[in-house]
N, CA, C and O atoms as a GROMACS GRO file, in nm:
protein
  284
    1UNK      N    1   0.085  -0.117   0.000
    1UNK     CA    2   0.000   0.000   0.000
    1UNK      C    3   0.090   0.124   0.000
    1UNK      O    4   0.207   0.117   0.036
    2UNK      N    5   0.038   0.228  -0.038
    2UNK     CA    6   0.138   0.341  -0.087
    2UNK      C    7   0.090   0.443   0.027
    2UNK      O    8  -0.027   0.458   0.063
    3UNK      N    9   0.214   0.517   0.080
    3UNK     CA   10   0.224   0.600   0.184
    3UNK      C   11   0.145   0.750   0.118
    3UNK      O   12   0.187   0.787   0.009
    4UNK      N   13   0.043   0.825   0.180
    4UNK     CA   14  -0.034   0.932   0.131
    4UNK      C   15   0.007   1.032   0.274
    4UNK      O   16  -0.001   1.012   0.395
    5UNK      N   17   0.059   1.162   0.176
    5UNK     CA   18   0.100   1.243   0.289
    5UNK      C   19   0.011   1.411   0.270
    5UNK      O   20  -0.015   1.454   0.157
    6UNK      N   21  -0.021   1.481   0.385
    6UNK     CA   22  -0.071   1.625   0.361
    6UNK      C   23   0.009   1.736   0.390
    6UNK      O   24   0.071   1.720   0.495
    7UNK      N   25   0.022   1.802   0.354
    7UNK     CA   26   0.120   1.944   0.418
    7UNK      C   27   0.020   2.033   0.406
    7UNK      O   28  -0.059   2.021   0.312
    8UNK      N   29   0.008   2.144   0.505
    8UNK     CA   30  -0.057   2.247   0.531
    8UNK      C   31   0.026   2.387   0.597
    8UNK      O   32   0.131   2.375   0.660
    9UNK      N   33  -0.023   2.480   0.579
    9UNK     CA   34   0.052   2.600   0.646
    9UNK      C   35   0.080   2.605   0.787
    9UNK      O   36  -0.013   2.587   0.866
   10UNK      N   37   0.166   2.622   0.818
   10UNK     CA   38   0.216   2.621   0.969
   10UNK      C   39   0.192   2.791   1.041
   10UNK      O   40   0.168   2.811   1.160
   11UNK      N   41   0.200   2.866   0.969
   11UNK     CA   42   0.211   2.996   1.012
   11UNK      C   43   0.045   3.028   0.997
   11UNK      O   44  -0.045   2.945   0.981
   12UNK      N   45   0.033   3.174   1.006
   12UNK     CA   46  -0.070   3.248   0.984
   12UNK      C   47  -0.149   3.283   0.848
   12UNK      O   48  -0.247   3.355   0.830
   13UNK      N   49  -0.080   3.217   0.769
   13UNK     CA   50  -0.123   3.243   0.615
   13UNK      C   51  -0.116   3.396   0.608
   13UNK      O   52  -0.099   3.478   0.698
   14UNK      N   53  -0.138   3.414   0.463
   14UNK     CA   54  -0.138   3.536   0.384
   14UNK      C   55  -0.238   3.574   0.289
   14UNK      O   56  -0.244   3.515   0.181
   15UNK      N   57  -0.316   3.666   0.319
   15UNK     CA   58  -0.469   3.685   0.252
   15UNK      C   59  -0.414   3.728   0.135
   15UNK      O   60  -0.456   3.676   0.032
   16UNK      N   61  -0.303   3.838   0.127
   16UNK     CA   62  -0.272   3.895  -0.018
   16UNK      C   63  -0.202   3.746  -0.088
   16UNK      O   64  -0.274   3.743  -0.188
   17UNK      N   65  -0.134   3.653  -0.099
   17UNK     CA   66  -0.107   3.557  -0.114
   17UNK      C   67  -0.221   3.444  -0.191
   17UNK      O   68  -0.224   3.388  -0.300
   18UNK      N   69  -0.280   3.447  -0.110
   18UNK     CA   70  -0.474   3.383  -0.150
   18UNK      C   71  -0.484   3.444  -0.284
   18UNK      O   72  -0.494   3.405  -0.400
   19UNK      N   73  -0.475   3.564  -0.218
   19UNK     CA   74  -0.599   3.669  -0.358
   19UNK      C   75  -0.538   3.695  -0.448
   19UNK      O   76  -0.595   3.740  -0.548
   20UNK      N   77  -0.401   3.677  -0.446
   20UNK     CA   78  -0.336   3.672  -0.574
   20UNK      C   79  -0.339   3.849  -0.605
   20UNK      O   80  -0.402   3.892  -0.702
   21UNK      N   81  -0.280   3.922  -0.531
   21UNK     CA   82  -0.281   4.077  -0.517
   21UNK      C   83  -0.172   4.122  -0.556
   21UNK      O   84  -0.143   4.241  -0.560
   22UNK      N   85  -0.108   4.040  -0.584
   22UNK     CA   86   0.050   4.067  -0.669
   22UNK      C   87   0.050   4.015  -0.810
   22UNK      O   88  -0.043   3.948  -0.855
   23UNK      N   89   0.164   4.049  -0.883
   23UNK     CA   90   0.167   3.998  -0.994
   23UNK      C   91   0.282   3.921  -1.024
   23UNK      O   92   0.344   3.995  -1.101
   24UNK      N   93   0.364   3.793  -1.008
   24UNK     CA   94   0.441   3.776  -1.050
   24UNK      C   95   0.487   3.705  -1.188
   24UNK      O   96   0.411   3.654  -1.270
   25UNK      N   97   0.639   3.712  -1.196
   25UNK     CA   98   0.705   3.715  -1.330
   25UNK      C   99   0.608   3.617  -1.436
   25UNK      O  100   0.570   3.636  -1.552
   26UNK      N  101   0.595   3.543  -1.373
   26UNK     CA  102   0.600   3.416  -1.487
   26UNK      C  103   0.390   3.401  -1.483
   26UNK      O  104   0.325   3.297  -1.474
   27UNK      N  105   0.346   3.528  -1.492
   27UNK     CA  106   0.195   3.560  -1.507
   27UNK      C  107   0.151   3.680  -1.635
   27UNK      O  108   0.186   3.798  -1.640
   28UNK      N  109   0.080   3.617  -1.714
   28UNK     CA  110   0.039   3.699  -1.809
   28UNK      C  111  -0.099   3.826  -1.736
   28UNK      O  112  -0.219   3.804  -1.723
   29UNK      N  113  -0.032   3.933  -1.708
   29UNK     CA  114  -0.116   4.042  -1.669
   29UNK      C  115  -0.319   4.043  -1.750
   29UNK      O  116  -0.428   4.030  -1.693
   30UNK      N  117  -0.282   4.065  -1.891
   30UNK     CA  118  -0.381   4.007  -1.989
   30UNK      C  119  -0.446   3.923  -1.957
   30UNK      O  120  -0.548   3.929  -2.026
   31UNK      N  121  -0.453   3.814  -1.867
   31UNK     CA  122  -0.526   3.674  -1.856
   31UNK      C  123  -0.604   3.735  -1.744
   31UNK      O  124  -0.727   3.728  -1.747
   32UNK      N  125  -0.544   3.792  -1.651
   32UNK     CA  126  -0.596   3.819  -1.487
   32UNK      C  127  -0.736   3.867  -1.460
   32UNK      O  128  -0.814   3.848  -1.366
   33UNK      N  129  -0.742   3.937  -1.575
   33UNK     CA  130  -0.927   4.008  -1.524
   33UNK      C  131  -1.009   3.812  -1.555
   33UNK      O  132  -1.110   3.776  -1.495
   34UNK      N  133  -0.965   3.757  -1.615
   34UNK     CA  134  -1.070   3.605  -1.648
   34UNK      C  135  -1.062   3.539  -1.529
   34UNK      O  136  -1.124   3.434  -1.506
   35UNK      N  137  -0.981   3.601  -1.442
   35UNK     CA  138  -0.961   3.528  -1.297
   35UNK      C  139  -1.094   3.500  -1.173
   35UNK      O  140  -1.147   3.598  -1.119
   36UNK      N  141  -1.125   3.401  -1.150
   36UNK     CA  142  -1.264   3.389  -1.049
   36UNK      C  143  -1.272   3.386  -0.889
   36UNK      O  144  -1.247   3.289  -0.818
   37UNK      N  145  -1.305   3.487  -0.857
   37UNK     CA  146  -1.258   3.461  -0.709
   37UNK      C  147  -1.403   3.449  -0.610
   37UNK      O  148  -1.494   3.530  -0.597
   38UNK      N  149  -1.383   3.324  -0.551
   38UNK     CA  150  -1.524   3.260  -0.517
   38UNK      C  151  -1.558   3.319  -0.348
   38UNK      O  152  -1.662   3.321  -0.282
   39UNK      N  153  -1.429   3.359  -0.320
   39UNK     CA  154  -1.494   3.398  -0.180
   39UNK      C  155  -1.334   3.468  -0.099
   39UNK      O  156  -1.231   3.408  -0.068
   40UNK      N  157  -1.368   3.602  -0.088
   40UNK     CA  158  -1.254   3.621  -0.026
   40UNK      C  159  -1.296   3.688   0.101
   40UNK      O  160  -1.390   3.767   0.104
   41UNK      N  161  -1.197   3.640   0.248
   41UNK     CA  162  -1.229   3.642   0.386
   41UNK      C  163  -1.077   3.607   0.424
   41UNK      O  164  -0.985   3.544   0.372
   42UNK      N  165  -1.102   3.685   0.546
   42UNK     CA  166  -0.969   3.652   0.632
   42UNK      C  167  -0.977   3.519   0.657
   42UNK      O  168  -1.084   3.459   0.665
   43UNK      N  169  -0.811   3.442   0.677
   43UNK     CA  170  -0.809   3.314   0.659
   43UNK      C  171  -0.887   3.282   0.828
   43UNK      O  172  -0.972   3.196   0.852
   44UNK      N  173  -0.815   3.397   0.946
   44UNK     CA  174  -0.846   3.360   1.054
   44UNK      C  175  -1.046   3.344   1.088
   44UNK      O  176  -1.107   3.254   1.146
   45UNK      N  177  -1.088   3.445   1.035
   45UNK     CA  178  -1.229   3.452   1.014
   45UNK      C  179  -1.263   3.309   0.938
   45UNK      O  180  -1.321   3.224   1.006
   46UNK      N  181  -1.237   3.285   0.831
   46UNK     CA  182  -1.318   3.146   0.767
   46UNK      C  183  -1.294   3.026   0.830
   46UNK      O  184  -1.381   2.942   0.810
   47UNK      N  185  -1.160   2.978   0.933
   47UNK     CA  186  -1.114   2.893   1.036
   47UNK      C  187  -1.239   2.889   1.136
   47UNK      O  188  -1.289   2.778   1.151
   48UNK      N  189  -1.305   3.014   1.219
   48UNK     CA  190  -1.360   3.002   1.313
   48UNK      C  191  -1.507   3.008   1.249
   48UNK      O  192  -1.601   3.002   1.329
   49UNK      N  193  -1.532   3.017   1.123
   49UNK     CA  194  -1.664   2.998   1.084
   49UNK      C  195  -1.666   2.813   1.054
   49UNK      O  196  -1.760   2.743   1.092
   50UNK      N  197  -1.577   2.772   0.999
   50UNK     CA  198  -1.590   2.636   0.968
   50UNK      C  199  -1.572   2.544   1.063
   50UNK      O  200  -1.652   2.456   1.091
   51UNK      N  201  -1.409   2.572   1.144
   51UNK     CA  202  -1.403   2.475   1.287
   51UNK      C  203  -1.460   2.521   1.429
   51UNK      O  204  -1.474   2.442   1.523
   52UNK      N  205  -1.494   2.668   1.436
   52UNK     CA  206  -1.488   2.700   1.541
   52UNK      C  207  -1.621   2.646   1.689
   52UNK      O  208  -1.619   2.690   1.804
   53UNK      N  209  -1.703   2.562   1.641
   53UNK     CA  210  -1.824   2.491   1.705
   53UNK      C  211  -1.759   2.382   1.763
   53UNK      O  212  -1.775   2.349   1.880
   54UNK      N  213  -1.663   2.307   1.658
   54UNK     CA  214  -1.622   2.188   1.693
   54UNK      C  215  -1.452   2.194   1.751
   54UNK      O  216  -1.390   2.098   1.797
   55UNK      N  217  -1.411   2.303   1.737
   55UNK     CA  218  -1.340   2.304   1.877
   55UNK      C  219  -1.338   2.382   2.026
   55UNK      O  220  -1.259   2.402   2.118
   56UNK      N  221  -1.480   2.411   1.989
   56UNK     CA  222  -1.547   2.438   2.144
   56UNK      C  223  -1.581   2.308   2.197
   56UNK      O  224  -1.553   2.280   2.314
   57UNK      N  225  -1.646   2.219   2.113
   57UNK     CA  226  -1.697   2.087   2.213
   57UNK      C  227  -1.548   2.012   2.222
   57UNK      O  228  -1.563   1.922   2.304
   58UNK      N  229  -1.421   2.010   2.175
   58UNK     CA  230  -1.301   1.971   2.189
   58UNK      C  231  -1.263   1.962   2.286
   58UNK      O  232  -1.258   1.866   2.363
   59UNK      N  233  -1.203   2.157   2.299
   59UNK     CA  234  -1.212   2.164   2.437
   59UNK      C  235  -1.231   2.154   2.587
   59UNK      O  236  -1.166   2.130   2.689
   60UNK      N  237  -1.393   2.196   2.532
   60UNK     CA  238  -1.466   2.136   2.677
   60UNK      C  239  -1.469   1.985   2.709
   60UNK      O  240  -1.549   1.970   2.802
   61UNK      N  241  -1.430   1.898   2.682
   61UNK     CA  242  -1.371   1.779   2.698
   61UNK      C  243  -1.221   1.772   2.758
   61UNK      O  244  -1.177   1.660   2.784
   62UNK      N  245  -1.182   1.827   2.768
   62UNK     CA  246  -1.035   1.783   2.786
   62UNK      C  247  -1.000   1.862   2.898
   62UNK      O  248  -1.027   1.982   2.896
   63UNK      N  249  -0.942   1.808   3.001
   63UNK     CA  250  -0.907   1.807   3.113
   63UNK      C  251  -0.794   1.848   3.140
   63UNK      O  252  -0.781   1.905   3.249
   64UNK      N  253  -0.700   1.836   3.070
   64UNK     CA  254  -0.554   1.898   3.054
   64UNK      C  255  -0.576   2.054   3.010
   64UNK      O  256  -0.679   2.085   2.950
   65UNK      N  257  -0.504   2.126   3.033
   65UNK     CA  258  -0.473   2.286   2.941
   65UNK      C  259  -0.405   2.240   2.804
   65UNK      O  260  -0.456   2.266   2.695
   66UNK      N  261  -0.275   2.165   2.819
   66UNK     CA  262  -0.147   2.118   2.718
   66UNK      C  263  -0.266   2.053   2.571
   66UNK      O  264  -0.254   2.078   2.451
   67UNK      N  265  -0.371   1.968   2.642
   67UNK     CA  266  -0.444   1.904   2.527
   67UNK      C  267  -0.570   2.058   2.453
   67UNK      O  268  -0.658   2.046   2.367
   68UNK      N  269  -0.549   2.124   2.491
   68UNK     CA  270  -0.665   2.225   2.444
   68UNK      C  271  -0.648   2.302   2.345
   68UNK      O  272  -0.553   2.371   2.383
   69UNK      N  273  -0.690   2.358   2.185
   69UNK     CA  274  -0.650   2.397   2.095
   69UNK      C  275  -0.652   2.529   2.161
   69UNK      O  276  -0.738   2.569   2.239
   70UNK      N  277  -0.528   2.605   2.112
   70UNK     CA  278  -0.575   2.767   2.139
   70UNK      C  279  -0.648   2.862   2.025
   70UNK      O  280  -0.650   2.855   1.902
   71UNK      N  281  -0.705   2.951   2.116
   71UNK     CA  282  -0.811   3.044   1.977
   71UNK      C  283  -0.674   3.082   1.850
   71UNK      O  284  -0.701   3.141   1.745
   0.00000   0.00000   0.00000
């Protein structure tokens, strides 16, 4: 069976980054207005709209501080 791995951002992310608010080299300027942008929100805001229910009931389970996600 074949090993399946995820990587995700470790830091705080970058909204201008997301939104693509820069232009770099190897991007045809010309193409950019055809660009679709389905939803733009702070990364920290869309975190606590999607997980933030279910790591309240996390929390309140866990008995340790060390085991408790921080906001």
């Amino acid at each position: 069976m074949s090993t399946k791995t995820i990587s995700m951002c470790q830091g705080k992310g970058s909204l201008s980054h997301n939104n693509r608010e820069f232009t770099a080299k190897n991007i045809d300027p010309f193409r950019t207005p055809d660009n679709i942008i389905f939803v733009q929100q702070d990364l920290g805001e869309a975190y606590h709209q999607l997980f933030g229910e279910a790591v309240e009931r996390y929390n309140a389970r866990q008995k340790r501080n060390d085991r408790r996600i921080p906001d």
